[in-house]
N, C-alpha and C positions, 0 to 999 in steps of 0.2 A: 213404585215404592222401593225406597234402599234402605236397607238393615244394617244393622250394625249389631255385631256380636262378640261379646265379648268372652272369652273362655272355650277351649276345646277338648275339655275331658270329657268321659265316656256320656253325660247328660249335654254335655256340647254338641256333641258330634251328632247325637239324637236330635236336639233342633236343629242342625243344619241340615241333616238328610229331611225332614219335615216342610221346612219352611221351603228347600228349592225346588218341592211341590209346587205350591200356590204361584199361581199364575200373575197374581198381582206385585208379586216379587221381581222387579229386574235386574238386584244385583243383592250380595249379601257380601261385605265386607268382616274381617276377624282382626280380632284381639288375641295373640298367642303369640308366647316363642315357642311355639312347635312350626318348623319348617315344613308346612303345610302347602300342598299343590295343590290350590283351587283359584275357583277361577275372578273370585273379587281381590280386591287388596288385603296385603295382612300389617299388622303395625304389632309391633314387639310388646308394646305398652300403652295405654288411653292414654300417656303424655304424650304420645307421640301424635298423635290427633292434632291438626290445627284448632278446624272447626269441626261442629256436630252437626252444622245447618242438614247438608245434605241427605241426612237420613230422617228417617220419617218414626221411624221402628226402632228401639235396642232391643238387646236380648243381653241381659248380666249372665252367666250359668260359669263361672269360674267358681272357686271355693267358696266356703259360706262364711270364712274367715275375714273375705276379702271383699265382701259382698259391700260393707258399709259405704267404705274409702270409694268403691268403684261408682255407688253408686250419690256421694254425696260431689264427685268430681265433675258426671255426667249433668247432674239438674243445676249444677251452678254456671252450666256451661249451653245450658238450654231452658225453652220454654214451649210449651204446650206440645209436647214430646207422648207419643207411648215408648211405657218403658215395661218390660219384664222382667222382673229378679228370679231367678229360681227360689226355692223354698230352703229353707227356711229362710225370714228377711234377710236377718242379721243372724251372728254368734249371741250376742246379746240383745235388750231392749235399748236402746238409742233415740230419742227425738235427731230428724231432719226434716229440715223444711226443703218441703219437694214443688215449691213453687206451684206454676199452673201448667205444672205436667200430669198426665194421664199417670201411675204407678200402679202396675198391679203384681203377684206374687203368685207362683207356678206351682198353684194348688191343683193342678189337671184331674184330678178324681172328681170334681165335683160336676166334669163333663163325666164320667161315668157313668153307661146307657142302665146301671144297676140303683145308681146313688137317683139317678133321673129318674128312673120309675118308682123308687122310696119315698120319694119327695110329692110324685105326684098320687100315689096311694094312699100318706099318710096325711095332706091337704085338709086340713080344719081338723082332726083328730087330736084327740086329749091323750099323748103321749105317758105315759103309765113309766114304763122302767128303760133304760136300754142297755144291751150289753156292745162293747165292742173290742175284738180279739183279733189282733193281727202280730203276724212275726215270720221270720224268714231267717235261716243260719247263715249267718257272716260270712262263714269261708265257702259258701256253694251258693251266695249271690251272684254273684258276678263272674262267671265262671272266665278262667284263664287270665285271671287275678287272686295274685299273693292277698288276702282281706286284710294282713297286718298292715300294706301298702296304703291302703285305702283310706279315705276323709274319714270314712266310718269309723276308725278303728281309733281316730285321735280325738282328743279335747283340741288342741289347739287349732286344727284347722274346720271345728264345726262339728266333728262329726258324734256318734252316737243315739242310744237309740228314740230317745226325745226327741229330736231334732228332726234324726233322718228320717223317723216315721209320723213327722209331726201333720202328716195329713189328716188323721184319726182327731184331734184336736179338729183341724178345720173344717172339716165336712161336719163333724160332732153340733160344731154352733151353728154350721151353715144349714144342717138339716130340724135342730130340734134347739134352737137359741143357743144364747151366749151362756158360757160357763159362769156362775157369779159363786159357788161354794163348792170347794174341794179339798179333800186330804189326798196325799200320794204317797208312792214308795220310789224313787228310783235311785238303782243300784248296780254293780257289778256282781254276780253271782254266779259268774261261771270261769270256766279255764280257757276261753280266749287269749290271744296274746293281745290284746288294746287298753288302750288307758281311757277308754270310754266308758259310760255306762250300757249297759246291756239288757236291761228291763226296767221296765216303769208300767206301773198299777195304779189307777185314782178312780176314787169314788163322789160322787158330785150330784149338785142338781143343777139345772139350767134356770135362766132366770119366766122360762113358761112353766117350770115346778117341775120337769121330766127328773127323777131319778138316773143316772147316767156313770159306769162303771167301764174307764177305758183300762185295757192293757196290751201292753206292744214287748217285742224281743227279738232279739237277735238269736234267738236260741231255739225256737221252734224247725226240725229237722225236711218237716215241709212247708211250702208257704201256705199261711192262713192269711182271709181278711174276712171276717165274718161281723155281721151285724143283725141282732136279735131284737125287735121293738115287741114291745109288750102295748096293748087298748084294749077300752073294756070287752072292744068286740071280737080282736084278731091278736096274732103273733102271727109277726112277719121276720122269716130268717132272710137274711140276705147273704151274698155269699160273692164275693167279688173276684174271685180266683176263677170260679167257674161261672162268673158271669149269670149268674140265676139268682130268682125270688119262690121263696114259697111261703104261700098266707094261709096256715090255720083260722079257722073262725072258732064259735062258741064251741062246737058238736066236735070240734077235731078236724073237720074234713080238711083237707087242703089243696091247694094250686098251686101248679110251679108254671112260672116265667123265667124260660129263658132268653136273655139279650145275647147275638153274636155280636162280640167287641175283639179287633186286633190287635196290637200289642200296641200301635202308635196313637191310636184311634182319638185318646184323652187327649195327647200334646195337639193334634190338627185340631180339634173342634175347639180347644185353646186359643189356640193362634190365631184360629178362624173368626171368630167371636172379636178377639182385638183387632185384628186387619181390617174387620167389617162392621168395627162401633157397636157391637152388641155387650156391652159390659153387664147387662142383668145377671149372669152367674160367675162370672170373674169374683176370683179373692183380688178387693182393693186393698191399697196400700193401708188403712187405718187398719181393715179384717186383720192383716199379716203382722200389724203392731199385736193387738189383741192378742192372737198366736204367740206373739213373745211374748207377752206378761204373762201368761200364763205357763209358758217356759222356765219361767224365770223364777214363778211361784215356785213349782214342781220342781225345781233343777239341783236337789238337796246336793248329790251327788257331784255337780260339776263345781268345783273353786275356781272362785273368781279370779285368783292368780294364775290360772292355766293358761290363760288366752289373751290376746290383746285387743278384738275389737267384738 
């Protein structure tokens, strides 16, 4: 199998150390003007590309600004292709016709040994309320990175915290249905230097009637991703930092489940699943639409004239 990959910032560079795992991988070619020493081809630019035949696999993970163009250049230039976009699709919702290629979107939590065992605990359960609370400080993400520097920190290249934490939306539908009614909040409210939004709050039901209350931030000074299910029988806290489950029943009592998960563990069982035709938990390309319109609903904060695609 030969890859193609497009983009080598720091979520690039993560699937490339990933992917030159897998053994069914024999060469992994890139997309970058970063003067990179490896050991497939590099091409400055996807126009530089003849053809796409040779490769079996892409991988889109450049900006999310850029994500559209790269990826309406790639399906018009192939067929029955898998492709990977990182998350989020697009900056905006967009129709493309993606032909008869495979498209999925690098919702990698939803391989999370935590979100896995949620799913199969909460398995025919009449879902009652959920909460979901996740956020992590900007400037001590990514540590030995200026955050002003960052996608995050801009509107026009994607970034923000809709967006960048728009996994919380995906697992959301993917665990307890699709969003169909919500009010939101999201805004800047703090002293960050980014021209991004930096928290978002929404209150919703699913269309299985789950009551459902997300909110994300850039401002929480440790990392949170916690997820609270409410049934008539149990509360189940979930806790995805520390990789744990605890299930209160009627009486109080409760259990913890702990999963040991490594930091890359979501990206491989990703990757794994596309390499090896098992798409039952991949975000497809229409999920990753859905995703944006509901971005899109939500996105009080971002103007339309900030960005171009």
């Amino acid at each position: 199998m030969r890859v193609l990959q497009v983009g080598f910032g720091s979520i690039g560079r993560r699937h490339n150390e990933i992917l030159k795992d897998f053994e069914e991988i024999e060469s992994i070619d890139l997309v970058s003007r970063q003067n990179i020493d490896l050991e497939g081809k590099r091409f400055s630019s996807i126009h530089d590309i003849e053809t796409f035949d040779p490769y079996d696999y892409i991988v889109i993970a450049n900006e999310t600004s850029k994500h559209y163009d790269t990826l309406e250049h790639v399906v018009n230039h192939v067929n029955g292709k898998r492709i990977l976009v990182e998350k989020p699709l697009f900056c905006r919702n967009r129709s493309l016709d993606i032909h008869d290629n495979r498209v999925f979107v690098a919702y990698n939590l939803r391989f999370h040994p935590i979100i896995e065992a949620l799913r199969t605990i909460l398995e025919n359960k009449k879902i009652l309320y959920v909460n979901i609370l996740t956020g992590q400080y900007l400037p001590t993400w990514r540590p030995g990175t200026d955050y002003r520097d960052s996608y995050s920190a801009s509107l026009q290249k994607g970034g923000g915290v809709l967006r960048d934490l728009s996994h919380e939306l995906d697992y959301a539908a993917f665990l307890f249905g699709d969003i169909v009614t919500f009010s939101s909040i999201n805004d800047k409210i703090s002293n960050l230097e980014i021209s991004s939004d930096d928290i978002f709050t929404a209150i919703g039901r699913t269309e299985r009637g789950t009551i459902l209350n997300i909110t994300m931030d850039y401002l929480s000074k440790t990392p949170l991703r916690r997820i609270v299910v409410h049934t008539d029988e149990m509360t189940v806290e979930a806790n995805l930092v520390e990789s744990s489950l605890r299930i209160y029943d009627e009486r109080g009592t409760s259990e913890t489940i702990v999963k040991e998960t490594a930091r890359n563990d979501t990206y491989r069982k990703m990757h794994e699943a596309i390499i090896r035709g098992d798409a039952e938990n991949l975000c497809t390309y229409n999920e990753g639409i859905k995703t944006m319109e509901l971005i899109e609903k939500a996105g009080d904060y971002v103007r339309k004239d900030t960005y171009d695609q």
